[in-house]
C-alpha positions in Angstrom: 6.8 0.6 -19.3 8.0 4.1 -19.2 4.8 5.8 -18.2 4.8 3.4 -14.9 5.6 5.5 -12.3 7.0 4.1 -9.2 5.0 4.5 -5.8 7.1 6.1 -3.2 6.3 7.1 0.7 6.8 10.7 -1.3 4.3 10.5 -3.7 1.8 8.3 -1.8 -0.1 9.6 0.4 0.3 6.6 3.0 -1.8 6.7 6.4 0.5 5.8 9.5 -2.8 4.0 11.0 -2.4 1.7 8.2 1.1 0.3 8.9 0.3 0.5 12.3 -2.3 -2.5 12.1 -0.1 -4.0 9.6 2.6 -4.3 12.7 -0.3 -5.5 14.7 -1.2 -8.5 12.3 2.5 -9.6 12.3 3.0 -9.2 15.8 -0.1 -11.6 16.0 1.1 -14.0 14.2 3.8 -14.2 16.1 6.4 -12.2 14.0 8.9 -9.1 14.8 7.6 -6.4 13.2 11.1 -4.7 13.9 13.2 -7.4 13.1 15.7 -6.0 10.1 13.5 -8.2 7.2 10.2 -7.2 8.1 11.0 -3.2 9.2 9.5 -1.9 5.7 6.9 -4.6 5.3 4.1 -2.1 7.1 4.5 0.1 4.4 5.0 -2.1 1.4 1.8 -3.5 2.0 0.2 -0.4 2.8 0.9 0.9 -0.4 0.0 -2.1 -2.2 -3.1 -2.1 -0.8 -3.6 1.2 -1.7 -2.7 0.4 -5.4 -4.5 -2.9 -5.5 -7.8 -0.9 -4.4 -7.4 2.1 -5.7 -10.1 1.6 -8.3 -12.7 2.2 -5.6 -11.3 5.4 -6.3 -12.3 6.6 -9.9 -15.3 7.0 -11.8 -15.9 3.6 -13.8 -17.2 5.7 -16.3 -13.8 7.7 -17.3 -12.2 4.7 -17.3 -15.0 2.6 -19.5 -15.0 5.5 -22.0 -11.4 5.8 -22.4 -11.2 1.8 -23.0 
């Protein structure tokens, strides 16, 4: 696993819009978005849904041909 590299508010280009409406959806549902356990949530899961979709990203033909 040492070619993982780990994803980082440095290396990851992560809109603030994004965490934004993440604090919106907890704060619907009835949560603290700045309570101390949930303060980083907004940007954990905007960076994993920037991983977790990031395929919309890349030419499925580089990555068939390199299979």
């Amino acid at each position: 696993m040492k070619n993982l590299k780990r994803i980082t508010s440095e290396n990851e280009n992560i809109p603030g819009d994004m965490q934004r409406s993440v604090k919106e959806l907890l704060a619907h549902i009835g949560e603290d978005p700045t309570r101390p356990g949930l303060q980083r949530t907004p940007l954990r899961v905007a960076k994993s849904l920037k991983f977790l979709t990031k395929g919309y990203e890349e030419d499925p033909y580089e990555v068939v041909n390199s299979a």
